[in-house]
C-alpha positions as CSV (number, residue, x, y, z in Angstrom):
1,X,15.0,-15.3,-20.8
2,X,14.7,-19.2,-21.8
3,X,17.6,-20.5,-23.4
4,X,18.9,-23.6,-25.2
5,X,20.7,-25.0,-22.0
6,X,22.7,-27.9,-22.4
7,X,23.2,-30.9,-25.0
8,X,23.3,-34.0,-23.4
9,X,25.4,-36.8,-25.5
10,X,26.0,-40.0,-25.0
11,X,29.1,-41.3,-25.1
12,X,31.8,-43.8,-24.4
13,X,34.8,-41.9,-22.7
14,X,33.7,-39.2,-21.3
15,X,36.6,-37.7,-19.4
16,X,38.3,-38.0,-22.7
17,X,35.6,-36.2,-24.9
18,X,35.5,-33.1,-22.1
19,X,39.3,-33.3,-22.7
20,X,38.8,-32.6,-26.5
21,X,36.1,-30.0,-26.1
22,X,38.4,-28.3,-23.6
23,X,42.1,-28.4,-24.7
24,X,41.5,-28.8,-28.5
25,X,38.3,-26.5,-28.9
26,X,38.6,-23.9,-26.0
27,X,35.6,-24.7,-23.9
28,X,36.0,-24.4,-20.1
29,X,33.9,-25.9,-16.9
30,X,30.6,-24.6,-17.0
31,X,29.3,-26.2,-13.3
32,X,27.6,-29.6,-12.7
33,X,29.8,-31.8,-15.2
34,X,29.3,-29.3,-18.0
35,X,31.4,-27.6,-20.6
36,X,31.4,-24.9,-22.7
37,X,32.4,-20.9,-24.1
38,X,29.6,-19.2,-22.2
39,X,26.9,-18.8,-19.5
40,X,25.1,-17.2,-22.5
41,X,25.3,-20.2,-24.5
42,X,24.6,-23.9,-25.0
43,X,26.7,-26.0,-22.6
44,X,27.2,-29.8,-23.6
45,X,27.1,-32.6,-20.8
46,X,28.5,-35.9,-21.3
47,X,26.8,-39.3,-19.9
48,X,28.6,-42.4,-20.3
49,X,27.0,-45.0,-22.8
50,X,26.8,-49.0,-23.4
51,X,28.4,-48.5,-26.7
52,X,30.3,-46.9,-29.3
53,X,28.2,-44.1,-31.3
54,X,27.3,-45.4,-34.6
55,X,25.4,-42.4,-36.7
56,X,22.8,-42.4,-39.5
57,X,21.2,-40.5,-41.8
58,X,17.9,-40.4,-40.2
59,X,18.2,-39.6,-36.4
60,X,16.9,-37.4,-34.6
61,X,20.6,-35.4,-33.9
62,X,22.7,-34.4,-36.6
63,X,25.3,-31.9,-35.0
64,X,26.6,-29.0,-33.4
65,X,28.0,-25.8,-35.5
66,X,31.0,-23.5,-33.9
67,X,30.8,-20.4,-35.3
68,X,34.6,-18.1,-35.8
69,X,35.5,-15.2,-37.0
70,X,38.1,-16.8,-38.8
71,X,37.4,-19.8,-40.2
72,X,41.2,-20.7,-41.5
73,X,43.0,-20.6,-38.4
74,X,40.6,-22.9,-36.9
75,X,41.0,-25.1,-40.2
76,X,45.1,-24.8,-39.4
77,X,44.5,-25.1,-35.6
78,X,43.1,-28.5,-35.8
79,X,45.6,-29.8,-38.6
80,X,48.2,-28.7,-36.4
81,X,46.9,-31.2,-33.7
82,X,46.5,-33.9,-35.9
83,X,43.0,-33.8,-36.8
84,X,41.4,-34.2,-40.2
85,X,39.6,-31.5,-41.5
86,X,39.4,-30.1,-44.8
87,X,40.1,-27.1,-45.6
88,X,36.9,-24.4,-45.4
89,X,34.5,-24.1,-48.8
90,X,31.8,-22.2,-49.4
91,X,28.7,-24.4,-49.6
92,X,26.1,-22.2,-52.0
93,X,24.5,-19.5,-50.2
94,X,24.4,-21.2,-46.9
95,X,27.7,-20.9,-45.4
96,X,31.8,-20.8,-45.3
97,X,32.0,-24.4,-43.8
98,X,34.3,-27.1,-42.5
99,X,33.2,-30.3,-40.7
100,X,35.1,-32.8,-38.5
101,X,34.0,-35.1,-36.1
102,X,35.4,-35.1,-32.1
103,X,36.8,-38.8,-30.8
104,X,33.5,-40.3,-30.4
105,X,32.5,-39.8,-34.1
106,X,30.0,-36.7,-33.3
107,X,29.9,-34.6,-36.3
108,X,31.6,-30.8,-35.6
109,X,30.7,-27.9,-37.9
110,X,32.5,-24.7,-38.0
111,X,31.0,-21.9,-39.7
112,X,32.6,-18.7,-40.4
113,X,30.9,-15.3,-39.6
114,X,31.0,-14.3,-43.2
115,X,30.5,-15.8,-46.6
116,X,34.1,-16.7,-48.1
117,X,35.5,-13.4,-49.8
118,X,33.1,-11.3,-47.7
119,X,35.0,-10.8,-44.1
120,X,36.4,-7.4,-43.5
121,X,39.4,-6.5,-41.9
122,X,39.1,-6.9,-38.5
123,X,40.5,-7.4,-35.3
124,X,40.8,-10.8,-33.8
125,X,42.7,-13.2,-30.9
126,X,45.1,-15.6,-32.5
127,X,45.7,-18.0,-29.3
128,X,41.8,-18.5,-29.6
129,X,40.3,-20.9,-32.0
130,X,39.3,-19.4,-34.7
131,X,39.9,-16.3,-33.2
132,X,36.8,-16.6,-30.9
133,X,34.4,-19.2,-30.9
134,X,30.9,-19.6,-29.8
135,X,28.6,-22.5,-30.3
136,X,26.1,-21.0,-32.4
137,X,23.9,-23.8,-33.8
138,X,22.1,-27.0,-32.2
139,X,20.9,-29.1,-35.4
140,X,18.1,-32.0,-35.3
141,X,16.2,-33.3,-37.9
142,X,12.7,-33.8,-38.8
143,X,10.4,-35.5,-41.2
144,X,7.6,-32.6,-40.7
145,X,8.4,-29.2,-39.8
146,X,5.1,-28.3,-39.4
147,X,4.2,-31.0,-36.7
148,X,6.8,-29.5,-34.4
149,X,6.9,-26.1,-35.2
150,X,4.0,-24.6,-33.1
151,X,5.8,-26.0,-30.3
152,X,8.8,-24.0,-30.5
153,X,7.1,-20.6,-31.1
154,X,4.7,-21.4,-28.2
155,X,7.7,-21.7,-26.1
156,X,8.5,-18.6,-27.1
157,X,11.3,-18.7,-29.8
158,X,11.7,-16.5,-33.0
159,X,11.9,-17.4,-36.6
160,X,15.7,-16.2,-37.7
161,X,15.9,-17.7,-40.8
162,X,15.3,-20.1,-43.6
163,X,17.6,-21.7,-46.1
164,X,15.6,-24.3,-48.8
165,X,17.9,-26.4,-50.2
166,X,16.2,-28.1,-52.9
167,X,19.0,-29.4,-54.3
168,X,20.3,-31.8,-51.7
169,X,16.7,-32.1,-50.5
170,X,16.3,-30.2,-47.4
171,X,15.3,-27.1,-46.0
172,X,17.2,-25.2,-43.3
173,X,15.1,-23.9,-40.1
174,X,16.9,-21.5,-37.3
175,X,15.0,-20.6,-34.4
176,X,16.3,-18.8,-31.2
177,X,14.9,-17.3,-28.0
178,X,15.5,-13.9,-28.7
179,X,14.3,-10.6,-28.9
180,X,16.2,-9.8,-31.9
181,X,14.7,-10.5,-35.6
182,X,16.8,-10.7,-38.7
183,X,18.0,-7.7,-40.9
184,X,15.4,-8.6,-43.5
185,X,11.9,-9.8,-42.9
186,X,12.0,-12.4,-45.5
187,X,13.2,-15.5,-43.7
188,X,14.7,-16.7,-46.6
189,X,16.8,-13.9,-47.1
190,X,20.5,-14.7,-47.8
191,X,21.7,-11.7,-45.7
192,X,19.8,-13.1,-42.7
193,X,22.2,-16.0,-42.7
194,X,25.9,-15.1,-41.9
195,X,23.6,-12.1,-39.3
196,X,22.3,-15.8,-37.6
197,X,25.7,-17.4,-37.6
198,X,27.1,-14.6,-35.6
199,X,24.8,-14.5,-33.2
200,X,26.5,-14.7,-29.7
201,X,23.8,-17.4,-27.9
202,X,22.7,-20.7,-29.3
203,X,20.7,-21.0,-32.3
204,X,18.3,-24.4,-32.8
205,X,18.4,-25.5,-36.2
206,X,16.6,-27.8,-37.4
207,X,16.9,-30.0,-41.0
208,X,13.5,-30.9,-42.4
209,X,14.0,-34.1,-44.8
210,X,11.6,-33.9,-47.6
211,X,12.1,-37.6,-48.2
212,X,12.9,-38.9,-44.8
213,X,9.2,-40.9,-43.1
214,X,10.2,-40.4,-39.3
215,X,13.4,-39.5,-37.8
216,X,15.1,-41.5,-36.1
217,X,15.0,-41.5,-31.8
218,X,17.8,-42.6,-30.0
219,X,17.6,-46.3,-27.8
220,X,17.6,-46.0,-24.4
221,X,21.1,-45.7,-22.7
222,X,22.6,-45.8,-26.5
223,X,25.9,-43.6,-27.8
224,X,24.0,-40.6,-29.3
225,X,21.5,-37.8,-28.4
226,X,20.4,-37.5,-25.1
227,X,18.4,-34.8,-25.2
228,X,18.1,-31.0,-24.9
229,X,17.2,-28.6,-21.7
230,X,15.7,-25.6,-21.4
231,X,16.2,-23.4,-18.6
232,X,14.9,-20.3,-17.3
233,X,11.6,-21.0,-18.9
234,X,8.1,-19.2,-17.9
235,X,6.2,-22.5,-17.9
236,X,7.0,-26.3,-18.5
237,X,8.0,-27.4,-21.6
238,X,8.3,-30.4,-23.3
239,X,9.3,-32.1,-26.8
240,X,9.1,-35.7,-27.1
241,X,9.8,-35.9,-30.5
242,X,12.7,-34.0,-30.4
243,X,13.8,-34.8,-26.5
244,X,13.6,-31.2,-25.2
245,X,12.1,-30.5,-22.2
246,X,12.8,-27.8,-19.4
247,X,15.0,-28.9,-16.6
């Protein structure tokens, strides 16, 4: 089946960043310069850039989510090394989040696997972080989710889920290749959300801006996004608007 392949960034250092993802978050060597938890999901790839990575509102890239069973010790894992996150809140009925950012100044979400107050007692691995992570979402950003929305469903991808955020003036889009659909046919369904978070392969998400004209692409050889590849895919495919393409 296709699958979200690899996330290419950008970046300044890149021994150094694989050395973060690796020792800090718990990826491993996934073949041909990449890293990652699994064959089964997205890998990232590192490509050296002119300059530092300078982020904005408006680009095309936004982040990557890790999703954990436990979002607390992942919270004290990273405090214990030094690094500044805040403690995990739950953000309305999207999610049980924290957010840092890795040494290039990439944005880093975790999300729990449950709504805070909602996990049950279960079993889970300690020395892990967060007791076993998985990089669950992919996020970009878009001015007009109907412009690139027949695209992904023509590549094949399913519709998990939809969070509307009015309040903060987007709406949330998940979309996977998958055979799976969500526990309720209503996208917009808040049960279908943690079900989408703990989904063990990668999840694009994408963050329509009602009041953003044109998303930002990336310059040529800049810190940043560098794109997004497909592989196993029936047929060619290609995004230039969001810079996914099969290998």
């Amino acid at each position: 089946m296709t699958q979200l392949d690899t996330l290419c960034l950008r970046v300044r250092d890149v021994a150094a960043q694989k050395q973060f993802y690796c020792d800090v978050l718990g990826m491993s060597d996934q073949g041909d310069g990449r890293i990652g938890y699994s064959a089964e999901e997205t890998a990232l790839q590192f490509i050296e850039a002119d300059g530092p990575y300078t982020p904005q509102a408006s680009d095309l890239y936004w982040k990557i989510a890790i999703s954990v069973p436990n979002i607390e010790l992942a919270c004290a894992q990273l405090q214990a090394r030094g690094i500044a996150v805040a403690g995990p809140q739950q953000f309305r009925d999207v999610g049980y989040l924290a957010k840092f950012t890795d040494p290039e100044g990439f944005t880093i979400e975790l999300i729990d696997h449950w709504f805070a107050g909602d996990r049950p007692a279960q079993e889970f691995d300690k020395r892990l972080f967060g007791g076993g992570p998985h990089l669950s979402l992919v996020t970009l950003r878009t001015s007009d989710i109907a412009a690139i929305e027949p695209d992904l469903f023509d590549w094949g991808m399913t519709a998990l889920c939809v969070q509307p955020v009015e309040s903060f003036g987007f709406t949330l889009y998940f979309y996977a290749f998958t055979n799976e659909r969500p526990p309720n046919p209503d996208l917009t369904a808040v049960e279908n959300r943690t079900w989408t978070y703990q989904r063990t392969y990668s999840v694009l998400e994408i963050q329509h801006v009602d009041a953003l004209e044109q998303e930002t692409l990336p310059e040529a050889g800049a810190a940043g996004y560098g794109g997004l590849r497909l592989s196993a895919a029936p047929a060619p495919f290609r995004s230039e608007r969001l810079l996914i393409a099969t290998e």
